[in-house]
N, C-alpha and C positions, 0 to 999 in steps of 0.2 A: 504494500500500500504506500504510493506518494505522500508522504508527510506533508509536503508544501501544497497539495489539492485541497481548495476547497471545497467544503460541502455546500451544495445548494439546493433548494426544492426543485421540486418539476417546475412551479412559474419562474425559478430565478433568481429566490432568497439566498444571500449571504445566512445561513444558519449560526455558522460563529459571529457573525457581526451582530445579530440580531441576540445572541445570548451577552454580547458585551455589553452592548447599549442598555439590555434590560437590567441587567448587573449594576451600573447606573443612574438605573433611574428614578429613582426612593427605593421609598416601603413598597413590600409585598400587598395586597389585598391582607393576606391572613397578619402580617404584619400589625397594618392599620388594626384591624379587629381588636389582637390582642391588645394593641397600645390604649384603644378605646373602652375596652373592656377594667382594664388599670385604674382609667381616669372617670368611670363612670360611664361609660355608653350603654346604647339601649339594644337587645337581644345580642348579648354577647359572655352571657353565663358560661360559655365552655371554656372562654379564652380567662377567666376569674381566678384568681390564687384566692379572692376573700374564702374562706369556710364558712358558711353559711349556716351550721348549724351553730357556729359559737356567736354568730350575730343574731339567731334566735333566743338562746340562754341569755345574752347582755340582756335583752327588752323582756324580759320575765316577770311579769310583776316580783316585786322582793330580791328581785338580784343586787346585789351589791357595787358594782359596776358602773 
């Protein structure tokens, strides 16, 4: 295999070009989510380190907390 060939689609894409650029380019989608999910965004429970059960015991009536 030519090392120095590049790879391109059937229409003509640079495929390493195209992985550099995106390399690049910011955050990921899933990036964003999790960053959002950190700071408070909305449907994004999965990307959450909060435990969610110890933020239920904090609002307990009589917890100490």
């Amino acid at each position: 295999m030519d090392l120095n060939k590049k790879n391109f689609t059937s229409v003509g894409t640079d495929i390493e070009e195209v992985k550099l650029l995106n390399a690049q380019s910011g955050l990921s989608y899933n990036e964003v989510k999790e960053l959002l999910a950190k700071t408070g965004g909305k449907d994004t429970a999965m990307y959450s380190n909060t435990d969610a059960e110890e933020i239920k015991r904090k609002f307990q009536p009589g917890s100490e907390e």
